[in-house]
Structures are given as structure tokens and as C-alpha cells.
N, C-alpha and C positions, 0 to 999 in steps of 0.2 A: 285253625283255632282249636287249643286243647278243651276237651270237654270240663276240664275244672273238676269241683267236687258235685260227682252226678252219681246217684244209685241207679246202673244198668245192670239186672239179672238177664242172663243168657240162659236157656231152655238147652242142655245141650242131650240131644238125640243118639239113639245109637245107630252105630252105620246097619242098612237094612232093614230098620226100623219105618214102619210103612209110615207114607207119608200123606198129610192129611191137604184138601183141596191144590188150588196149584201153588205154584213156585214164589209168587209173591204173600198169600196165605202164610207157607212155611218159612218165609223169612221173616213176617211179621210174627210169627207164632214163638219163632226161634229169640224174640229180641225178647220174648214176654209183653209185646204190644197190643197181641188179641188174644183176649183170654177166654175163656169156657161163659162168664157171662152176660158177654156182648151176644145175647141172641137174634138181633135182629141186625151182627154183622158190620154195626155201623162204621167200628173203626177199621175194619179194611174198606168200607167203601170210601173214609176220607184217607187212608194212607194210599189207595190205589187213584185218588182222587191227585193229591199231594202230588206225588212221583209223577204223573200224567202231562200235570200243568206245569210245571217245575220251574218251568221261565217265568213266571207271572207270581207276585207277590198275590197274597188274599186275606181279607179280613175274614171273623169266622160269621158274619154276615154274610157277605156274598160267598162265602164256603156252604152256608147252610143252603142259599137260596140256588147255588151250584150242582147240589147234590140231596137235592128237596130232603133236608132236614135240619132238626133242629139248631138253632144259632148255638145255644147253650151245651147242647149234643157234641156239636162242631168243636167248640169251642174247649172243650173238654179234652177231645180227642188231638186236639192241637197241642193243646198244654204239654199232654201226653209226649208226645212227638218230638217237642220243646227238650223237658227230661230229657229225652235218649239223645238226644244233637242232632236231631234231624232235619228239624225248622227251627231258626230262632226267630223272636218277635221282634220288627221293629214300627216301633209308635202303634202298635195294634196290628200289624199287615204283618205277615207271616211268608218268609223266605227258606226255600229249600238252602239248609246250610252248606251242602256239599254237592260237586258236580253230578255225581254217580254213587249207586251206592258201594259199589266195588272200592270208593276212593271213602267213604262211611265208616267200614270194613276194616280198611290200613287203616285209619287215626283210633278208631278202637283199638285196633290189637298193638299197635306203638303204643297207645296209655296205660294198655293193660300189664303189657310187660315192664312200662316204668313202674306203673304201681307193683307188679312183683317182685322186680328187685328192689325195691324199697322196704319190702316188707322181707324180701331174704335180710336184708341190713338190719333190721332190725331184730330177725329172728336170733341174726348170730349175736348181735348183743345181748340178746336175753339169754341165751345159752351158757356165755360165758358166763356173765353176771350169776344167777339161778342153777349152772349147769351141776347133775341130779350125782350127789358122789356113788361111786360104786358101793352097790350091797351086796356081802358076804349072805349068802346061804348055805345054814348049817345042814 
């Protein structure tokens, strides 16, 4: 399923560049999913929660009461999750969209490259159209 029209920012790192807590941290970090002011962590504790349970649909009801916190906390953090194509909603219960995240990963980078050649197609029409005539310096 294409992710449609979604704004996902990607954090992109330099290679070497130290890497902060573990592996699932740094790819939630990387997606722009946990940010600097979640202090108290919550969204990796339902994104680590998510991915864990991944067969099981969840309301952010029993997400809250799963991972003792807030419904609305949850619920938030779901949304969240929602945006990037992670989970989508259905009737309220909340389904991992994708087998793995490796397979997450390729439908991203497939959309991303549609969407850049779409925007090369367009760059060149605007080139043409717009394109800047040469200037003589005296």
C-alpha cells in the first residue's frame, strides 16, 4: 500500500557519527519519530512496544494499559506511527502496516524515488520554460 501524501522527515546521519542508545532507538531516531522532547522516552517505549506485539491489533486503550501509560500518551504516539506508515487504524485498533521493517524500508525508498523523479520532471519543465539566458560580463 503506497504511503500517499504523508510528510516523513528522515534524520540523515553521517557515517561514524556516534550512535545514540540501541538499534531500534537509532532507527526510530532516524525516522524523526523520537525526538529530544520525549523525556520520559514514551515513544520508544510504544514503538518498541508496536514492533514486539506486531501480530496483534491494539487499541490505544489497551496500548496504555499494556505499557502503564497514558491512553492519550498512547494514542498520540500512535497517530504518530500512523503518519510514517507504520500502523494504520482500523475502527480504532491499530495494525502493524508492514511484515518487517526491512520491507517498511523498500516501500519508502520505491516512494521516494517516485517522488524524485517526478520532481526531476518537473524541474526540467521549469528549466525549459524559466531557463536563465546567458549573461555577458564585461
Amino acid at each position: 500500500m503506497p504511503l500517499g501524501n504523508r510528510r516523513i522527515n528522515i534524520i540523515i546521519t553521517r557515517r561514524g557519527a556516534p550512535q545514540i542508545g540501541d538499534d531500534m532507538e537509532a532507527f526510530a531516531r532516524m525516522l524523526n519519530f523520537v525526538s529530544a522532547r520525549d523525556t520520559n522516552r514514551t515513544a520508544l517505549q510504544v514503538f518498541r512496544w508496536v514492533l514486539q506485539n506486531s501480530a496483534q491489533d491494539i487499541s490505544s486503550s489497551e496500548m496504555g494499559r499494556a505499557v502503564d501509560m497514558n491512553r492519550l500518551t498512547c494514542l498520540h504516539h500512535l497517530k504518530r506511527m500512523e503518519e510514517l506508515g507504520i500502523v494504520r487504524n482500523v475502527d480504532g485498533r491499530y495494525v502493524v502496516e508492514t511484515e518487517s521493517m526491512e520491507q517498511y524500508i523498500d516501500r519508502l525508498e520505491n516512494e521516494a524515488k517516485e517522488t524524485f523523479a517526478a520532481l526531476r520532471q518537473l524541474a526540467k519543465k521549469i528549466d525549459e520554460k524559466y531557463a536563465r539566458k546567458e549573461i555577458k560580463i564585461r
